[in-house]
N, C-alpha and C positions, 0 to 999 in steps of 0.2 A: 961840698956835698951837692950831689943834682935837686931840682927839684922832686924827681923820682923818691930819690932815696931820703929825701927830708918827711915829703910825702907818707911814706913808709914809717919812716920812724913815729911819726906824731900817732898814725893809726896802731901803731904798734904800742906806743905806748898806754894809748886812752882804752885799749884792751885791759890793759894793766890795771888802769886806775879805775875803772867801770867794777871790777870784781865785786859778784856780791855771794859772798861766803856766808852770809845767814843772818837772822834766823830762818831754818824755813822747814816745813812740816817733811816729814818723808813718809811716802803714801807707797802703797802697793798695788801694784797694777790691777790686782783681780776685782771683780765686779763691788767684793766685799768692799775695797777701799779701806784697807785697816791703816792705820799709820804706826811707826814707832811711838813707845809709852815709857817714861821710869817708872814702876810700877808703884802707883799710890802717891806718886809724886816725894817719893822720898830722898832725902838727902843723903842718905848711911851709904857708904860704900857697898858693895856686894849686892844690890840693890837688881833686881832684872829688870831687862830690857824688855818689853812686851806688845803685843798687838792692842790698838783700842780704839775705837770710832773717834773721827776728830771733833775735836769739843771745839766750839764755836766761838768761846772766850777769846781774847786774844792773850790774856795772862796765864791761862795753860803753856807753862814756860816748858814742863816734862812732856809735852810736846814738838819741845820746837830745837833745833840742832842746829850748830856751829860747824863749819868747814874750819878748822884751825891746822895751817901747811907744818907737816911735819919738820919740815927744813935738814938744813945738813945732807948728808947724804944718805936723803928720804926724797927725792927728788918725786912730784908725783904720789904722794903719797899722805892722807891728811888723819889728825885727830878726828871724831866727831863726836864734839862737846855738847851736853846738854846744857841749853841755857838757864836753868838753874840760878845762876851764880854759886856753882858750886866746885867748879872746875874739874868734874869726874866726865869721863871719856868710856864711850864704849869700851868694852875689853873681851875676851875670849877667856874665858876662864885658862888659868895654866894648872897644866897636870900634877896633877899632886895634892892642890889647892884644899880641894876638897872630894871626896867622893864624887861623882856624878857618872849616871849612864847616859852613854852618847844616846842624843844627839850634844855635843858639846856648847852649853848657853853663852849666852852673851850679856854681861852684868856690867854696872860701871865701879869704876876704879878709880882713884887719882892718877893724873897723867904721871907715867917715870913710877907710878906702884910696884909694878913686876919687872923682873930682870930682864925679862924678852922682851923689849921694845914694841917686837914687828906681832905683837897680839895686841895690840892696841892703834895699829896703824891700818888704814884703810883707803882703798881706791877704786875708781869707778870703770866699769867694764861697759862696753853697748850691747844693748838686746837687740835683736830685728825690730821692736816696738820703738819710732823716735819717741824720744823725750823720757823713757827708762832705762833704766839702766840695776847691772849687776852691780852689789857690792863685797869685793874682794877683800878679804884680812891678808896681810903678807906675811904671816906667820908659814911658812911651808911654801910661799909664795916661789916656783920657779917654772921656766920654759918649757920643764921637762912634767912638770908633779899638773894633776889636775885642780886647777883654782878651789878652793875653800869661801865659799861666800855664806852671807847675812841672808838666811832665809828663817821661818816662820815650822815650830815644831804642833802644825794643824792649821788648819782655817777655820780657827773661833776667836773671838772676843778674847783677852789674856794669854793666847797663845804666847810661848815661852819665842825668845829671838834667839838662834841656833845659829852653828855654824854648819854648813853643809855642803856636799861638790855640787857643783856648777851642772844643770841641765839644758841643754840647748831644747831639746823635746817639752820640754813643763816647766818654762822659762818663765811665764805666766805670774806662777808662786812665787818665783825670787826676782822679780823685776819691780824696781822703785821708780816712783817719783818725786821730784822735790815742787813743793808749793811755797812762794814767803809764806812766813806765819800772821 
């Protein structure tokens, strides 16, 4: 091996081992600053996902989210666990579930709850804004279909976490960031 490519390897690796997949707040781009909320901090499945000014505590754990890599052939593709300790994951509500008029919520579930996998699997997109980003559910996810992301049904306080197409125009509203918690 040259030193080139030894070189290489080691930076390539300490990429690897550097990963910090969370906890960490995820925040919205808009002035408001709402972050993601499990609503009331509950533990109960079906639970919503919600908008909520970030609380200062550092034990606001319904707060705070996990990157957890889907693996397999999810390549690119991650849970995002609320740290809880309760192991319940974002999810898209599945049709059927329950009544609901679109805009379709986003509630937690235990991981592996629902048959369709790719309603609880999610990945990050780039906005023109560095350091925001779109988040994509791969539920419907293809080359051809217009992206399905985690946007906000309002800009208020408790605002419902929705699923909704991708705007490049009012990117603004569905543009995240992550903060450690």
């Amino acid at each position: 091996m040259s030193i080139t490519e030894e070189n290489t390897a080691e930076a390539a690796a300490g990429v690897l081992d550097s990963q910090d997949l969370g906890p960490h707040v995820i925040q919205q781009l808009l002035p408001t600053r709402y972050v993601l909320d499990v609503d009331g901090g509950s533990t109960k499945e079906g639970t919503a996902v919600i908008s909520w000014t970030r609380k200062s505590d550092k034990g606001s754990t319904n707060q705070q989210w996990m990157f957890v890599p889907a693996g397999g052939n999810n390549p690119g593709w991650w849970y995002l666990q609320t740290n809880m300790g309760t192991g319940l994951v974002m999810t898209v509500v599945p049709k059927g579930i329950v009544p609901v008029p679109p805009p379709t919520p986003i509630v937690m579930m235990r991981k592996g709850a629902v048959a369709d996998s790719s309603l609880q699997l999610w990945c990050l997109l780039p906005t023109e804004k560095l350091g925001y980003w779109y988040i994509q559910n791969k539920s419907g996810a293809s080359n051809s279909a217009t992206p399905m992301i985690l946007t906000l049904d309002g800009d208020k306080t408790a605002a419902r976490a929705v699923l909704g197409a991708i705007s490049f125009t009012g990117f603004e509203t569905q543009a995240w960031g992550f903060a450690p918690a």
